[in-house]
C-alpha positions in Angstrom: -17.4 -64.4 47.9 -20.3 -64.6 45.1 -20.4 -61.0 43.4 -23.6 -60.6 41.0 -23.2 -60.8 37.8 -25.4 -59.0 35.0 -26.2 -62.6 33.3 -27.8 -65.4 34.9 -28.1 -69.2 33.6 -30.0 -71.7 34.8 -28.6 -75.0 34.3 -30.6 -78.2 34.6 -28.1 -80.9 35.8 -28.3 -84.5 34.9 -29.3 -87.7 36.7 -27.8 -88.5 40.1 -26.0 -85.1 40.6 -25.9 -83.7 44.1 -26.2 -80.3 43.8 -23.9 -79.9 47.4 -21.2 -81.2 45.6 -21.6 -79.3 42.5 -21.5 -75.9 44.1 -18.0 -75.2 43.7 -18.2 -76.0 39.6 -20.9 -73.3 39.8 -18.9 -71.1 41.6 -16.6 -71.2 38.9 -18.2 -71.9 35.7 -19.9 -68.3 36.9 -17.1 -66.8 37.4 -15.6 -68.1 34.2 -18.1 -66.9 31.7 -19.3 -63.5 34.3 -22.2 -64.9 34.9 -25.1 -66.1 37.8 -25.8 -69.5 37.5 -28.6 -70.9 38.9 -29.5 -74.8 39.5 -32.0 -76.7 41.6 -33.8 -80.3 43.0 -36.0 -81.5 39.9 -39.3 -82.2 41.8 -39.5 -85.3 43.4 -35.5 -86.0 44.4 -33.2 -84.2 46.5 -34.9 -82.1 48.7 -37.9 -80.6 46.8 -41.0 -82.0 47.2 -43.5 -83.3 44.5 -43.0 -86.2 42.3 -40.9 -86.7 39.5 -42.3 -86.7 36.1 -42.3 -85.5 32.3 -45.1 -82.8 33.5 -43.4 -81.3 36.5 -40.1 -81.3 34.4 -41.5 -78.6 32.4 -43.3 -76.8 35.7 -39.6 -76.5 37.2 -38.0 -75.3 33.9 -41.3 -72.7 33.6 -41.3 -71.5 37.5 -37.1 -71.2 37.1 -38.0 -68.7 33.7 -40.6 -67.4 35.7 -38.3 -66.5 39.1 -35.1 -65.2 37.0 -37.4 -62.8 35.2 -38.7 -61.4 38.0 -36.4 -61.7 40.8 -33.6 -60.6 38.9 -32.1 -57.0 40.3 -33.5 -55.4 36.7 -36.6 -57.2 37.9 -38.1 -58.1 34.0 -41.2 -58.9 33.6 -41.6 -62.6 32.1 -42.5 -60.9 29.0 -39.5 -58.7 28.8 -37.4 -62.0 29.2 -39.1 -63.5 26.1 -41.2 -66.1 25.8 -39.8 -69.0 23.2 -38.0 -71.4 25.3 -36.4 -74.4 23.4 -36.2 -77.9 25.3 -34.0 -80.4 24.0 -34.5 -84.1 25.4 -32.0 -87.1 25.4 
């Protein structure tokens, strides 16, 4: 049973991660730290569509911003959520 949390995180896994399998560490990391975790397909692999580059990277990590501000049950505006976003590449 998921029960909503006040916090949410969106984590961006790494290369060749199922996200199926990865469900259950999800489950738990949330209910560890109390929080919502959120994850998805990077365009281009899994089941999204698209293709996979640099570009649509960042469109993924803006449109998962974009949806946790404002689908949230406190429904924030993207403003309210702030706008400076850090991105750290390896």
């Amino acid at each position: 049973m998921c029960i909503l949390q006040p916090l949410h995180a969106a984590l961006l896994h790494g290369n060749a991660v199922d996200l199926g399998q990865m469900c259950s560490f999800y489950i738990g990391l949330g209910s560890r730290i109390n929080c919502n975790i959120f994850s998805y397909d990077y365009s281009g692999y899994g089941i999204s569509s698209g293709k996979p580059s640099k570009k649509n990277l960042y469109t993924d990590i803006d449109a998962t911003w974009q949806a946790l501000c404002t689908k949230s049950e406190k429904n924030y505006s993207p403003a309210a959520c702030g706008t400076k976003t850090t991105f750290t590449e390896r």
